[in-house]
PyMOL commands that place a pseudoatom at each C-alpha (Angstrom):
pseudoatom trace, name=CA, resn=UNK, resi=1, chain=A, elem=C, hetatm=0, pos=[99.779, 131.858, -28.753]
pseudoatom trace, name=CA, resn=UNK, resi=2, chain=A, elem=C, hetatm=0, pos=[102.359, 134.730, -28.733]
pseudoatom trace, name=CA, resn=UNK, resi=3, chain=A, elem=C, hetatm=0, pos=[100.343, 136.432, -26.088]
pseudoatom trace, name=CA, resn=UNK, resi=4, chain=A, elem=C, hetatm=0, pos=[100.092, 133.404, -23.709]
pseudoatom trace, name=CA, resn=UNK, resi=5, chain=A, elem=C, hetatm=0, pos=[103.888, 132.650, -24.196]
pseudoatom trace, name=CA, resn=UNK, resi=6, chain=A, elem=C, hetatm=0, pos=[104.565, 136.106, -23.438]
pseudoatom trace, name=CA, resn=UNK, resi=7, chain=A, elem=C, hetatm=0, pos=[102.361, 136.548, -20.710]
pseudoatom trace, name=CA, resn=UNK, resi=8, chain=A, elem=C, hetatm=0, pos=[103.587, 133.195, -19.277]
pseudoatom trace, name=CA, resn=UNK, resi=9, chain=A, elem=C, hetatm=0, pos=[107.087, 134.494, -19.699]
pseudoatom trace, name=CA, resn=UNK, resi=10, chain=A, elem=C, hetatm=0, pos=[106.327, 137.691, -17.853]
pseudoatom trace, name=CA, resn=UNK, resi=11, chain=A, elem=C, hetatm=0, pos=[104.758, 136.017, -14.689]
pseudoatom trace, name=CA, resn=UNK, resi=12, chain=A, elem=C, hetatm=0, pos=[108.092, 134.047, -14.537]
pseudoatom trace, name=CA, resn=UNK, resi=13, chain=A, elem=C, hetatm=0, pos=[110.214, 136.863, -14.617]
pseudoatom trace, name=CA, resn=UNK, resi=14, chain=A, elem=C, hetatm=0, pos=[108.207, 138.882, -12.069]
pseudoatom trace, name=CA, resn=UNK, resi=15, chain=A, elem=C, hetatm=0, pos=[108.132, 135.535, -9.559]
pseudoatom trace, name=CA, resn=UNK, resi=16, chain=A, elem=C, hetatm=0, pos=[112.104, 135.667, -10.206]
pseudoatom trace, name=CA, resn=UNK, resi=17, chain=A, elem=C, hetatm=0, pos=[112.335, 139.287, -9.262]
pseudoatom trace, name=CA, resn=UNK, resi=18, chain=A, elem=C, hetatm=0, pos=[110.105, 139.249, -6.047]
pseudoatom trace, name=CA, resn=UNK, resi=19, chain=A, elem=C, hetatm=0, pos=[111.224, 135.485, -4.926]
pseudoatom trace, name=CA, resn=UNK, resi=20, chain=A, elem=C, hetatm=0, pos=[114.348, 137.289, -2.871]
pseudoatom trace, name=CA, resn=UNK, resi=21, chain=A, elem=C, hetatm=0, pos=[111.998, 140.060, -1.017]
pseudoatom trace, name=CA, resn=UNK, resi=22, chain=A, elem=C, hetatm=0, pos=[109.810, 136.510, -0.125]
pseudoatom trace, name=CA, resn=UNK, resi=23, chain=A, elem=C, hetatm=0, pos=[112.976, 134.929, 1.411]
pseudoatom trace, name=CA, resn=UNK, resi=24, chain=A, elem=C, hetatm=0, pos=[114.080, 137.362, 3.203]
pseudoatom trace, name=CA, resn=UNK, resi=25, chain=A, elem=C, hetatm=0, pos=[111.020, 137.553, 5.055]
pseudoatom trace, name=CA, resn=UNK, resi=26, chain=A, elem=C, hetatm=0, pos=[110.352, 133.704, 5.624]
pseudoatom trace, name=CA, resn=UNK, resi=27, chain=A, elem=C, hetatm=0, pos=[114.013, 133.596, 6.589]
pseudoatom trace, name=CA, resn=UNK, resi=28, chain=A, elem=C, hetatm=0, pos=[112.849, 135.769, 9.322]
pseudoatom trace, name=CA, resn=UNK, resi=29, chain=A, elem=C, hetatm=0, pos=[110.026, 134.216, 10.466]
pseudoatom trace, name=CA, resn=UNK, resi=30, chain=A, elem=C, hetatm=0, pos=[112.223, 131.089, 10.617]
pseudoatom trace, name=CA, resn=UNK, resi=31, chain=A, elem=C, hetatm=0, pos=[114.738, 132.274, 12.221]
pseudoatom trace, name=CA, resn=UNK, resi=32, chain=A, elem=C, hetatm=0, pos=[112.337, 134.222, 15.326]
pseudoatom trace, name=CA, resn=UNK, resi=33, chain=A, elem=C, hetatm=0, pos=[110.883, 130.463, 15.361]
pseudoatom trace, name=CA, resn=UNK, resi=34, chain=A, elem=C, hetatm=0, pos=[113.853, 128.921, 15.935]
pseudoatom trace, name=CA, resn=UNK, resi=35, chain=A, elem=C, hetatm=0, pos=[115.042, 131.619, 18.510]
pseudoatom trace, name=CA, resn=UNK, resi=36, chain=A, elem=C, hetatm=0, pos=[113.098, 129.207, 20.832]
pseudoatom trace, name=CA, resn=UNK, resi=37, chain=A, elem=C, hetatm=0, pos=[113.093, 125.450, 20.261]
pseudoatom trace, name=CA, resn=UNK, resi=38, chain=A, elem=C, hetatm=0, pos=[110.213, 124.811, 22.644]
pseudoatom trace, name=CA, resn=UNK, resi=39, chain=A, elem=C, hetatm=0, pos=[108.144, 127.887, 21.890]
pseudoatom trace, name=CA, resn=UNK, resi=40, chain=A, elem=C, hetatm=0, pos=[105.287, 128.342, 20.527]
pseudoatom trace, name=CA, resn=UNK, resi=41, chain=A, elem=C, hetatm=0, pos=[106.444, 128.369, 16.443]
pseudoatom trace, name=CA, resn=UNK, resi=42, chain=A, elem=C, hetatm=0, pos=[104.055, 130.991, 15.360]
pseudoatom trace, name=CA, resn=UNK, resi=43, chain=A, elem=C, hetatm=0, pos=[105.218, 131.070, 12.056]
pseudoatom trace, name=CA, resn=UNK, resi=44, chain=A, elem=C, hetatm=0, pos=[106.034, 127.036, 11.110]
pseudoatom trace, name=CA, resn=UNK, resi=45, chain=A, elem=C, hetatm=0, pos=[102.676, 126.972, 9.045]
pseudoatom trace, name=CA, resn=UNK, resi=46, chain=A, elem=C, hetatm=0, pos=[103.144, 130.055, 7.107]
pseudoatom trace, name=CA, resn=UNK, resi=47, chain=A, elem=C, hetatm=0, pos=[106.606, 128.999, 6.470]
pseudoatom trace, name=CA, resn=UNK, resi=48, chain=A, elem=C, hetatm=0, pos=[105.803, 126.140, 5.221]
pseudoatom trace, name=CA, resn=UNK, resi=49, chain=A, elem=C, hetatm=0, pos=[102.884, 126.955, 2.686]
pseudoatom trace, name=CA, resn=UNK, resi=50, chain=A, elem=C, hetatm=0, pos=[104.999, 129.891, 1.715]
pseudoatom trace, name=CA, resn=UNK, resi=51, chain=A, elem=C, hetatm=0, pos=[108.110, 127.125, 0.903]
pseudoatom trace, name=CA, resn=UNK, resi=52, chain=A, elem=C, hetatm=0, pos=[105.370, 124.754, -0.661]
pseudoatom trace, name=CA, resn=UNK, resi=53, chain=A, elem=C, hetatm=0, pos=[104.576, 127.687, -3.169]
pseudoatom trace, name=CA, resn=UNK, resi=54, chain=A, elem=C, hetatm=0, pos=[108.031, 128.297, -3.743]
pseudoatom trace, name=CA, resn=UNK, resi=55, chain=A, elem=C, hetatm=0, pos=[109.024, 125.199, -4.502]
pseudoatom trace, name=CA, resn=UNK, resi=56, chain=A, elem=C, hetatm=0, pos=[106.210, 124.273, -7.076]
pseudoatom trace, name=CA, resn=UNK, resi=57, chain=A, elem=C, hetatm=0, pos=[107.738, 127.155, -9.018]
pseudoatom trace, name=CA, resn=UNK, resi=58, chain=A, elem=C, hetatm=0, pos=[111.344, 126.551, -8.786]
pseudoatom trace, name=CA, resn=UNK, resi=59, chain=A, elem=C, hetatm=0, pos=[110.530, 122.935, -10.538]
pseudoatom trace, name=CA, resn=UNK, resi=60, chain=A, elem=C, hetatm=0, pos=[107.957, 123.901, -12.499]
pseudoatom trace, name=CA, resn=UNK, resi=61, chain=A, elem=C, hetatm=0, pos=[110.748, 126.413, -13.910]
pseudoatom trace, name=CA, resn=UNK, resi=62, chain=A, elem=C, hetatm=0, pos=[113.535, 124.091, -13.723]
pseudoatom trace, name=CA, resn=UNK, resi=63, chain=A, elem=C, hetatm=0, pos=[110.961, 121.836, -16.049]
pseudoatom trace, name=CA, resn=UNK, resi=64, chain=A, elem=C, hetatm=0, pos=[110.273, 124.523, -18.196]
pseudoatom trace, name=CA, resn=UNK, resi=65, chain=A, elem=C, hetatm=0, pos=[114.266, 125.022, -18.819]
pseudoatom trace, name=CA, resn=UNK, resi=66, chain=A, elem=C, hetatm=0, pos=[115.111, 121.560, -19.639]
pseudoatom trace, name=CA, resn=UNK, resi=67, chain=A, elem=C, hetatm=0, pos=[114.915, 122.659, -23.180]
pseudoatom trace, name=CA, resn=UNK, resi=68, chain=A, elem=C, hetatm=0, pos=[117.105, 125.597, -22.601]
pseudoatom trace, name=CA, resn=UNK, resi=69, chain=A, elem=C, hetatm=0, pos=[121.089, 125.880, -23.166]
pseudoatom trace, name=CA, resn=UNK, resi=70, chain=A, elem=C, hetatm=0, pos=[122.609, 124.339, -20.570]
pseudoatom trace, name=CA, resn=UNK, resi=71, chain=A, elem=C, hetatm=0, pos=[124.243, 127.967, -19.650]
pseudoatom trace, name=CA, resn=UNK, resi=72, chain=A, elem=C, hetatm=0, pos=[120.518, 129.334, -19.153]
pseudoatom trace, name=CA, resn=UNK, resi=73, chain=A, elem=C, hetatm=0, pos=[119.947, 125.939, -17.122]
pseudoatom trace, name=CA, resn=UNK, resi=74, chain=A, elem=C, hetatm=0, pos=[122.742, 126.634, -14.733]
pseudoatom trace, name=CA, resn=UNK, resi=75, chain=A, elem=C, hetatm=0, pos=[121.830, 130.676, -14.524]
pseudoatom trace, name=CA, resn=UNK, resi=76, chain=A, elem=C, hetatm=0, pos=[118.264, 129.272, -13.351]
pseudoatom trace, name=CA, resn=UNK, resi=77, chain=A, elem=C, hetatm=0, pos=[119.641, 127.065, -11.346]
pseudoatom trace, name=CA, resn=UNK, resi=78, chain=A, elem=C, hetatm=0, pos=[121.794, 129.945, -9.392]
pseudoatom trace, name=CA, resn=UNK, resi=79, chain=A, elem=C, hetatm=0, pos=[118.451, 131.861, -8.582]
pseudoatom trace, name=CA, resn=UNK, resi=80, chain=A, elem=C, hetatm=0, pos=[117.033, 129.142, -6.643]
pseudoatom trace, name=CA, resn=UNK, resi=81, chain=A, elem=C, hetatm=0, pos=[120.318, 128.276, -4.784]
pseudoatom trace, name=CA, resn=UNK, resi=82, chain=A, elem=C, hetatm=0, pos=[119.120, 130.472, -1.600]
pseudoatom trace, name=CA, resn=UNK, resi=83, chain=A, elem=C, hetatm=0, pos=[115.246, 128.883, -1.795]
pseudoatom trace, name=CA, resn=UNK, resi=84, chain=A, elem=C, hetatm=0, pos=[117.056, 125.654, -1.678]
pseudoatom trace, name=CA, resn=UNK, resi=85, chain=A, elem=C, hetatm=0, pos=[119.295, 126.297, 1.555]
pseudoatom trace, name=CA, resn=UNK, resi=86, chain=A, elem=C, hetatm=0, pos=[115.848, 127.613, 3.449]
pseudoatom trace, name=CA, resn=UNK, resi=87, chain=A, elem=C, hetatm=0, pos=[114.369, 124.186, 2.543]
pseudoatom trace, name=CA, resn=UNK, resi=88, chain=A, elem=C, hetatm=0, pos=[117.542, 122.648, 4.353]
pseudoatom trace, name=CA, resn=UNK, resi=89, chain=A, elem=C, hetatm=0, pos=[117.433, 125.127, 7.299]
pseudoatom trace, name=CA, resn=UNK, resi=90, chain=A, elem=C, hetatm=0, pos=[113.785, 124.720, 7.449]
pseudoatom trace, name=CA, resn=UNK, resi=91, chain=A, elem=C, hetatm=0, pos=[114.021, 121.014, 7.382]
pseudoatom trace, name=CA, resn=UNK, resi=92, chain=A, elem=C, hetatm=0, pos=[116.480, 120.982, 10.089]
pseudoatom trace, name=CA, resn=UNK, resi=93, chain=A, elem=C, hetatm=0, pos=[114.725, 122.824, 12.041]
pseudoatom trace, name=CA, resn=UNK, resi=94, chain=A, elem=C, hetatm=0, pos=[111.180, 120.400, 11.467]
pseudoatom trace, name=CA, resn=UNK, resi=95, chain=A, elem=C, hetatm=0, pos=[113.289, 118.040, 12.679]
pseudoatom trace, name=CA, resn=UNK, resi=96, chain=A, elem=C, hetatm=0, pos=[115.054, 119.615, 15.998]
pseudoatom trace, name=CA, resn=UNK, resi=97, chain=A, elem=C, hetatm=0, pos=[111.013, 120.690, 17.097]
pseudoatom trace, name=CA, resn=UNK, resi=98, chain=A, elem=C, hetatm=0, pos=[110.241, 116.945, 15.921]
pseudoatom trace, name=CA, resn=UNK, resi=99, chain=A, elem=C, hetatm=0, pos=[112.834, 115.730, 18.557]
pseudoatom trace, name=CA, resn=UNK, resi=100, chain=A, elem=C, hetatm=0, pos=[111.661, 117.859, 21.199]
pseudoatom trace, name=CA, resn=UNK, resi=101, chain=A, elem=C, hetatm=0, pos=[107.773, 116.791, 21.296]
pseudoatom trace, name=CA, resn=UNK, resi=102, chain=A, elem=C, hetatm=0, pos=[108.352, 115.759, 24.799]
pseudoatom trace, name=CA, resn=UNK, resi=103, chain=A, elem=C, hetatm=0, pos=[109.582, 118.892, 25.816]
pseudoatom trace, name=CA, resn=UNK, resi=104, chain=A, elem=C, hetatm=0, pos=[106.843, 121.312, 23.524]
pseudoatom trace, name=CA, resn=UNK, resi=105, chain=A, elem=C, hetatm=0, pos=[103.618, 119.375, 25.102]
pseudoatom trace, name=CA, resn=UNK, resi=106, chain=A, elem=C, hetatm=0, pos=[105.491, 120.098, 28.675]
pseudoatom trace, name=CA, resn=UNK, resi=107, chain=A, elem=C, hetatm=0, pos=[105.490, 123.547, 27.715]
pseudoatom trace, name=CA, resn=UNK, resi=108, chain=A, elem=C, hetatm=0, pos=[101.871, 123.674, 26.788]
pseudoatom trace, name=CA, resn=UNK, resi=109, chain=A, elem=C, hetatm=0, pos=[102.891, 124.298, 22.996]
pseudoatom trace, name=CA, resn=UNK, resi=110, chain=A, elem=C, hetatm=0, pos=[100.867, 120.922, 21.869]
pseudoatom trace, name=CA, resn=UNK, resi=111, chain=A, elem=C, hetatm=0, pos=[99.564, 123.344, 19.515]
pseudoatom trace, name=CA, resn=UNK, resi=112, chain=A, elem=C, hetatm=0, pos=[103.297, 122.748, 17.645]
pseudoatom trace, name=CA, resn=UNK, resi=113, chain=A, elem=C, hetatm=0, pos=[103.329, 118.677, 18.225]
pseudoatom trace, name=CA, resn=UNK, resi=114, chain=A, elem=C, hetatm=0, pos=[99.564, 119.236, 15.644]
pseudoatom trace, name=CA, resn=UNK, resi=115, chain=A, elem=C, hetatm=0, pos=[101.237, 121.974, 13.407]
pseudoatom trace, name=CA, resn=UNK, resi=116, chain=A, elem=C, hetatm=0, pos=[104.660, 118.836, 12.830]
pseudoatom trace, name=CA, resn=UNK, resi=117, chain=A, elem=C, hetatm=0, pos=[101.507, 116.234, 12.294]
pseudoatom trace, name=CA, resn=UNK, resi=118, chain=A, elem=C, hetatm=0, pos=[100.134, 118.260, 9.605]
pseudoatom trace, name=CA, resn=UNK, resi=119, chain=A, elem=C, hetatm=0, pos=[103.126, 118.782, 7.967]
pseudoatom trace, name=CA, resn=UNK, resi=120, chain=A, elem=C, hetatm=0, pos=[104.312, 115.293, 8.094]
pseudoatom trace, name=CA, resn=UNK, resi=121, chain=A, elem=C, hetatm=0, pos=[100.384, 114.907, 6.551]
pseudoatom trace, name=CA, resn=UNK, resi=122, chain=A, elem=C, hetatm=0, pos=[101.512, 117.140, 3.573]
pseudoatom trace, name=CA, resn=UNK, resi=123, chain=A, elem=C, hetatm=0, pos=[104.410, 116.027, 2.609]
pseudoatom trace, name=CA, resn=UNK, resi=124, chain=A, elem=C, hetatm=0, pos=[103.443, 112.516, 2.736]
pseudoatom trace, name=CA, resn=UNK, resi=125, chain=A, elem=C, hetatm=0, pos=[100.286, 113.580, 0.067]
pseudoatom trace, name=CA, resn=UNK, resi=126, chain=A, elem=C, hetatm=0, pos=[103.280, 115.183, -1.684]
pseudoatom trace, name=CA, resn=UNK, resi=127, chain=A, elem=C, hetatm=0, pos=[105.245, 112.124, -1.957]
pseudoatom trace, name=CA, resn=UNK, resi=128, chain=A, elem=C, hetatm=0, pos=[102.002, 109.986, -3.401]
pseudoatom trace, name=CA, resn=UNK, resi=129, chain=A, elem=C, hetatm=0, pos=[102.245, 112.670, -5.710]
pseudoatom trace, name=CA, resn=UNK, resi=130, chain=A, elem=C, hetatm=0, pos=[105.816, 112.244, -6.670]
pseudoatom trace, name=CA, resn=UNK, resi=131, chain=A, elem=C, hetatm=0, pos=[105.009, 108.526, -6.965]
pseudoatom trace, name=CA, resn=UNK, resi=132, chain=A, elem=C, hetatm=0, pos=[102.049, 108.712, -9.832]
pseudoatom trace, name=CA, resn=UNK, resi=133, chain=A, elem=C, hetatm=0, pos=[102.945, 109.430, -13.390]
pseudoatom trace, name=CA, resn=UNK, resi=134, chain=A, elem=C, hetatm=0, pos=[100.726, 111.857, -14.924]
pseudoatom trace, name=CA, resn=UNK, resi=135, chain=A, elem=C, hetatm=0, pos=[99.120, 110.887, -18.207]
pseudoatom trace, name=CA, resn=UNK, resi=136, chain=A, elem=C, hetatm=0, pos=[102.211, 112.753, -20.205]
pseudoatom trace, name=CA, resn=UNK, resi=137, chain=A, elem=C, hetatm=0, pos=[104.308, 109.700, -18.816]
pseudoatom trace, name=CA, resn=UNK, resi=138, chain=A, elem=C, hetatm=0, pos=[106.377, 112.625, -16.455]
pseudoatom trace, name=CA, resn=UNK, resi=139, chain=A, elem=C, hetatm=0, pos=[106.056, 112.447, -12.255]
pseudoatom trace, name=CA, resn=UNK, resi=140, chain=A, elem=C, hetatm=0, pos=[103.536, 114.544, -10.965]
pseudoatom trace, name=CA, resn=UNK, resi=141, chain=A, elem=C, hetatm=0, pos=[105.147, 116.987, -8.336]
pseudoatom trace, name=CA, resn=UNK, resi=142, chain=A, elem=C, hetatm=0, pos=[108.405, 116.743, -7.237]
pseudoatom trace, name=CA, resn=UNK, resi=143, chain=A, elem=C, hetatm=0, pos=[108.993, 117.883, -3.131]
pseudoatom trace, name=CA, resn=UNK, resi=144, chain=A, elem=C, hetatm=0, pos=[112.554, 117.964, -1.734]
pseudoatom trace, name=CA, resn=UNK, resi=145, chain=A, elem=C, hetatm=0, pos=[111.635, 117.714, 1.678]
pseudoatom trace, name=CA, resn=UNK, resi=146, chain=A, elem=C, hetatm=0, pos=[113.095, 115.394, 3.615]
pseudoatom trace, name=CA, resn=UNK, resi=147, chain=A, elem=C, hetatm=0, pos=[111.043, 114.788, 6.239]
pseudoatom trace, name=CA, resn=UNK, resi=148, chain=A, elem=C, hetatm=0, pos=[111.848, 111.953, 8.645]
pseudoatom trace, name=CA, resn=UNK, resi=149, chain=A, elem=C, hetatm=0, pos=[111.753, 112.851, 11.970]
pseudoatom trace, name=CA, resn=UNK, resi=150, chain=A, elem=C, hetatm=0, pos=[112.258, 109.129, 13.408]
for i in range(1, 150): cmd.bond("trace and resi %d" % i, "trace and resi %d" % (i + 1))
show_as sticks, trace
zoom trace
């Protein structure tokens, strides 16, 4: 049990440490997307898995911490502040290429208009999700996306 709790606790700790190096590179690849409104958005599907995965752990965490102090909580809390402005910026920017679906299949980037479908496919699975209590009585995921292009 000891083992497991440490082991757990070390695989948090390490997630913690590299979660910053992962940013900085998704913030990146966001920000070459959004160089170019109607372009071709290499990098919205790797964003968005890599966000997904983020995510997951920042509330699985967050769950994890309800027992702590609420000093710890708030320390936690802190490390995900920057993973929670790239959701914002990222779902911004969902939204301005959602907008602009005219304009992308006039470009010949229809490519993007099925890359925002699948998306909007995801997160809606992650919503049913958020809707059905597990058997513990708690919601099963928890996504902060707002996505609502219309």
């Amino acid at each position: 049990m000891v083992h497991r709790n440490f082991e757990a606790t070390d695989e948090m700790v390490n997630n913690l440490l590299s979660m910053g190096a992962q940013l900085d590179n998704l913030e990146h690849m966001l920000a070459a997307d959004k160089r170019e409104i109607v372009g071709p958005a290499p990098n919205l599907l790797i964003i968005h898995y890599h966000l997904n995965q983020l995510e997951r752990f920042r509330n699985q965490t967050m769950h994890e911490a309800k027992k702590a102090s609420p000093s710890s909580q708030a320390t936690l809390a802190r490390w995900f502040e920057d993973l929670n402005k790239l959701i914002v910026e990222f779902d911004e920017y969902i939204l301005d290429l959602a907008r602009n679906v005219l304009n992308l299949v006039r470009a010949g980037h229809s490519d993007v208009v099925v890359k925002i479908i699948k998306i909007a496919e995801i997160e809606g699975k992650e919503d049913e999700k958020v809707k059905l209590p597990s058997i513990h009585g708690s919601v099963v995921g928890s996504n902060s996306y707002i996505f609502s292009p219309w």
